[in-house]
N, C-alpha and C positions, 0 to 999 in steps of 0.2 A: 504494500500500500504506500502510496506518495507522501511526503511528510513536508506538505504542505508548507506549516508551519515552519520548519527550517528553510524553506524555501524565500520564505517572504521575510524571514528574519534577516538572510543574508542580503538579499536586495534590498532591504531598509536601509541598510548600513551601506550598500553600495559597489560592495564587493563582487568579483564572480567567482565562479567556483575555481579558478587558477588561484587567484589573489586569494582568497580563504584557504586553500592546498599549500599553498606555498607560508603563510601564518603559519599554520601547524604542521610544517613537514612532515607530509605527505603526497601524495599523486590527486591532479584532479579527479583522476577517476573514481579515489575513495570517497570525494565529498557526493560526488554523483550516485554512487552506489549507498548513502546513505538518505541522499535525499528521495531516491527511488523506491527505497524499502529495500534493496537487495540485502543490504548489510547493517549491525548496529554497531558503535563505532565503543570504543571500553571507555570505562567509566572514566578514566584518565580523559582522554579523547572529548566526552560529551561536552566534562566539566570546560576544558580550555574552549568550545567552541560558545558554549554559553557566554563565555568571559567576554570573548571576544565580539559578539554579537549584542551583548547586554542583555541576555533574555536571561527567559527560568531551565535551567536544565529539563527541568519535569514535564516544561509544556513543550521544550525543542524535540525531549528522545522518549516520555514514556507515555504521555494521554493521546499521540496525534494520533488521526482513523479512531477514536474511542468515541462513544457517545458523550462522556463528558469525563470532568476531572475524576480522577480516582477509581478508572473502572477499567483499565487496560494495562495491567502490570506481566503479561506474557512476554512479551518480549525481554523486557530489563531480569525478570525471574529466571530468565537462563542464566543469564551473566553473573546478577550478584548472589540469586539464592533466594527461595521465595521469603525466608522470614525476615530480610535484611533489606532495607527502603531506604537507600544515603544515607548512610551514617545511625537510622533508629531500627530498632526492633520494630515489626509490626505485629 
């Protein structure tokens, strides 16, 4: 699923996805592959692209395609593990 929201987060800011690639040393292709939904990028990764963008990490890599906040935690539950949410227990 497309993620949107990182989408328009980087065009806010102005960037394309080379100039964002090259921020976080990495290949365009990965920023494209995460904006696509091919790939989720590791927690290291998300948090720098937040930083960078000025968003909420939560709304760039774990609610987008959800119906709303707090109801699509599959994706990020592979990476960190389902009972661990940034830093809290849930």
């Amino acid at each position: 699923m497309k993620n949107n929201t990182l989408i328009e987060a980087r065009k806010r800011k102005g960037y394309t996805q080379k100039q964002l690639a090259d921020m976080l040393g990495c290949q365009k292709s990965t920023i494209s592959n995460w904006e696509n939904g091919h790939s989720t990028p590791s927690l290291t990764d998300a948090y720098r692209v937040a930083l960078l963008l000025d968003s909420d990490i939560h709304d760039l890599f774990l609610y987008y395609g959800s119906v709303g906040r707090n109801t699509n935690y599959s994706r990020w539950s592979r990476v960190i593990g389902s009972n661990f949410f940034f830093g809290r227990v849930i």
